[in-house]
C-alpha positions as CSV (number, residue, x, y, z in Angstrom):
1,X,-42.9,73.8,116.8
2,X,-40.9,75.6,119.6
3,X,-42.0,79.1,120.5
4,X,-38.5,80.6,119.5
5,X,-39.3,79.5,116.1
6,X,-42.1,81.7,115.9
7,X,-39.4,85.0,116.2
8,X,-37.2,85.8,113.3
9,X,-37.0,89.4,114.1
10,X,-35.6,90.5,117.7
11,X,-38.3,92.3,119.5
12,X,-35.9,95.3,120.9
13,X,-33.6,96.4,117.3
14,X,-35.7,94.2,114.8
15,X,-32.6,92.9,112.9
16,X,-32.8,89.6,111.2
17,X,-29.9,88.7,113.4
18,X,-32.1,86.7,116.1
19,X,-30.7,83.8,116.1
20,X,-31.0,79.9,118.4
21,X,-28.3,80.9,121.3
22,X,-29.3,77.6,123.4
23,X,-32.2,75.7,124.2
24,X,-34.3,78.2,125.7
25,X,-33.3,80.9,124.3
26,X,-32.4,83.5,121.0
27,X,-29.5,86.0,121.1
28,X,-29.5,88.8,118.7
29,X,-25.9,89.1,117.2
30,X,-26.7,93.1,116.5
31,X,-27.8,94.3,120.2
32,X,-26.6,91.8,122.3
33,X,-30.4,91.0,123.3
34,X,-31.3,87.5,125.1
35,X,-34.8,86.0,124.6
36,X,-35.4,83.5,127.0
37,X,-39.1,81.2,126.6
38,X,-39.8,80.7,130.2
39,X,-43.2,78.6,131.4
40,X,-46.0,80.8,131.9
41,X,-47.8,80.6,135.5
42,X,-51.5,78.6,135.1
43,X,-53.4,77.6,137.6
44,X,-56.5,74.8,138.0
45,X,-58.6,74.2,141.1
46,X,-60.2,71.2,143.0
47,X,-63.2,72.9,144.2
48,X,-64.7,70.1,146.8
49,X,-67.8,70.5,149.1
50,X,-69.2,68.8,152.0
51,X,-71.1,66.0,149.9
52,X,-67.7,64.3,148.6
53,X,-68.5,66.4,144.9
54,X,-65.9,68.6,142.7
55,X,-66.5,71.6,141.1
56,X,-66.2,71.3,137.1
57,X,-66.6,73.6,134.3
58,X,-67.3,73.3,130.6
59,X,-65.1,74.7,128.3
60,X,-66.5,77.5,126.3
61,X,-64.1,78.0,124.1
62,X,-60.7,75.9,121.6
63,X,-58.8,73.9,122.6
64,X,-60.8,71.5,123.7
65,X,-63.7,72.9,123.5
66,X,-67.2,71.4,125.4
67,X,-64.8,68.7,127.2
68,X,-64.6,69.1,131.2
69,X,-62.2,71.6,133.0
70,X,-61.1,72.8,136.2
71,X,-61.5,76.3,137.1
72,X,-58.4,77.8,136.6
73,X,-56.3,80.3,134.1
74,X,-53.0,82.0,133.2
75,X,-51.7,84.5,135.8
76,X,-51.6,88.5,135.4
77,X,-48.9,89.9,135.5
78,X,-48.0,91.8,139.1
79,X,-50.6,89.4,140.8
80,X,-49.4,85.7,142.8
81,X,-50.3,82.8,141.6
82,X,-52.9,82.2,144.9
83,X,-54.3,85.8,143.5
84,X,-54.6,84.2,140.0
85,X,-56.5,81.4,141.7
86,X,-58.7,83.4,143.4
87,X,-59.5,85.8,140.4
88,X,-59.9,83.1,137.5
89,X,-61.8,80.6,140.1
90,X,-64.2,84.1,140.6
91,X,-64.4,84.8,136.6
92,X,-65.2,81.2,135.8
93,X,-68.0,80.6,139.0
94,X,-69.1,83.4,141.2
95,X,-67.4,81.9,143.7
96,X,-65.3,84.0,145.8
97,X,-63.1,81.8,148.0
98,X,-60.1,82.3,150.4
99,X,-59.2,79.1,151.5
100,X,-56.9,77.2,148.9
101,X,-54.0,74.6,149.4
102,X,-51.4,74.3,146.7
103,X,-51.6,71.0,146.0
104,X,-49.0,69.8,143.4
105,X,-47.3,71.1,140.0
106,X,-47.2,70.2,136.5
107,X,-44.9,71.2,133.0
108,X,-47.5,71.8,130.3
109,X,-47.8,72.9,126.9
110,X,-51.0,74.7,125.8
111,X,-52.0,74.7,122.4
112,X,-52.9,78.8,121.7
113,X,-53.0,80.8,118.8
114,X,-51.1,78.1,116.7
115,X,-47.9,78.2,119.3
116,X,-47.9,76.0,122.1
117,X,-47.5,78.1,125.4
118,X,-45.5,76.5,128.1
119,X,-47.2,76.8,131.4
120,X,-46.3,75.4,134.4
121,X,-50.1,74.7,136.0
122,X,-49.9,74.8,139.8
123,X,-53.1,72.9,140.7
124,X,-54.8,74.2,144.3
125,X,-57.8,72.5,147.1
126,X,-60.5,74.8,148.2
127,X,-63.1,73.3,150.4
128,X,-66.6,75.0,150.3
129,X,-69.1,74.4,152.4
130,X,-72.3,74.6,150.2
131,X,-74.9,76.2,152.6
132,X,-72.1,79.1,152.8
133,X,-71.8,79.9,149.4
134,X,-73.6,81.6,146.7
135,X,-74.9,79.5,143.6
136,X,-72.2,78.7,141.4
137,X,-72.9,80.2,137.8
138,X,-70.5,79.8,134.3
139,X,-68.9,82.7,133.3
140,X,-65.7,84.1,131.3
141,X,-64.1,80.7,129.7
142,X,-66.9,78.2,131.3
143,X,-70.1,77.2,129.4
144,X,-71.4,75.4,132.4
145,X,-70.5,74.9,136.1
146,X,-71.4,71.5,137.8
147,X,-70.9,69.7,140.4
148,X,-70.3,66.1,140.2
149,X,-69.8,63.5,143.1
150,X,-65.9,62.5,142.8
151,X,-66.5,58.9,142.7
152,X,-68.4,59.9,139.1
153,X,-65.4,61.9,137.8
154,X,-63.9,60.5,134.7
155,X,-60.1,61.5,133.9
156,X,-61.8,61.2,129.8
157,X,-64.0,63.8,130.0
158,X,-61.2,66.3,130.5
159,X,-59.9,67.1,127.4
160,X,-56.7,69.2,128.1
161,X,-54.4,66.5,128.8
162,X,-52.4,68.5,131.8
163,X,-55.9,68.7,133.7
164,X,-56.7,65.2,132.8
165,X,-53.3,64.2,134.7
166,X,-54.2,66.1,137.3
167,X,-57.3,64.8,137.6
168,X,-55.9,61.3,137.1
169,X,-53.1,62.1,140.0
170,X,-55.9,63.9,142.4
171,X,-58.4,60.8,142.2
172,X,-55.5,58.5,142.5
173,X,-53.8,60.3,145.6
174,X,-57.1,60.8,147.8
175,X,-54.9,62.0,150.1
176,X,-55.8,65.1,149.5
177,X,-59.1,65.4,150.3
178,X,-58.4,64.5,154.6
């Protein structure tokens, strides 16, 4: 279903009058309001460390709950996405971190509250050094935190299929790691 369908009513006059003006958008025919469904900022972050392993998280919560994650989250409002990184990779680990590289960028549509949320998921290195940081610990949307050497990473155990691409494209382009 596309998110416009979801709004009969338009939000500013509430007249019935909300109606498909193109792809992206409703117009209401009363007030002259435009509705446009725009991609929501997420983000999702390849945490590496010294010993060649990546950062994972256990989902705590639907959709795809108990599968394998990345750290990562939808963006506040008034905050950058490198911000967003920063806060949800803090939320989701303890870590606090400061060194990220935006990486690549992916369309996505996440499965919330019976709509499906566009997001376009910016996806972000950070390099740790282990003996520098605290121990990581699950919090907010994680279960569990653990680190798993990257040759051992499996695209399957992901089970939101954006991060599973991204995993797929990050193992695939090691690139990224020199």
């Amino acid at each position: 279903m596309h998110p416009l369908d979801k709004f009969a009513f338009c939000p500013v006059c509430g007249s019935p009058a909300f109606e498909i003006n193109n792809q992206k958008s409703k117009k209401c025919r009363d007030c002259g309001f435009i509705y446009y469904a725009n991609p929501v900022s997420a983000t999702a972050a390849f945490i590496v460390n010294e010993k060649n392993e990546m950062l994972v998280v256990r989902r705590a919560k639907e959709p795809a709950k108990d599968t394998l994650d990345l750290p990562g989250g939808f963006c506040d409002m008034y905050e950058t996405v490198e911000e967003g990184m920063r806060r949800e990779i803090e939320e989701e680990t303890g870590l606090k971190v400061q060194d990220i590289r935006y990486l690549f960028s992916s369309p996505n549509v996440y499965q919330y509250s019976g709509m499906g949320i566009h997001t376009l998921d910016m996806d972000y290195l950070v390099r740790v050094n282990s003996s520098e940081i605290a121990p990581v610990h699950a919090a907010d949307d994680a279960a569990e935190a653990i680190w798993l050497p990257i040759d051992e990473v499996n695209p399957a155990d992901f089970g939101l299929t954006s991060i599973r691409n991204a995993v797929i494209r990050f193992l695939h382009e090691k690139n990224f790691l020199q």
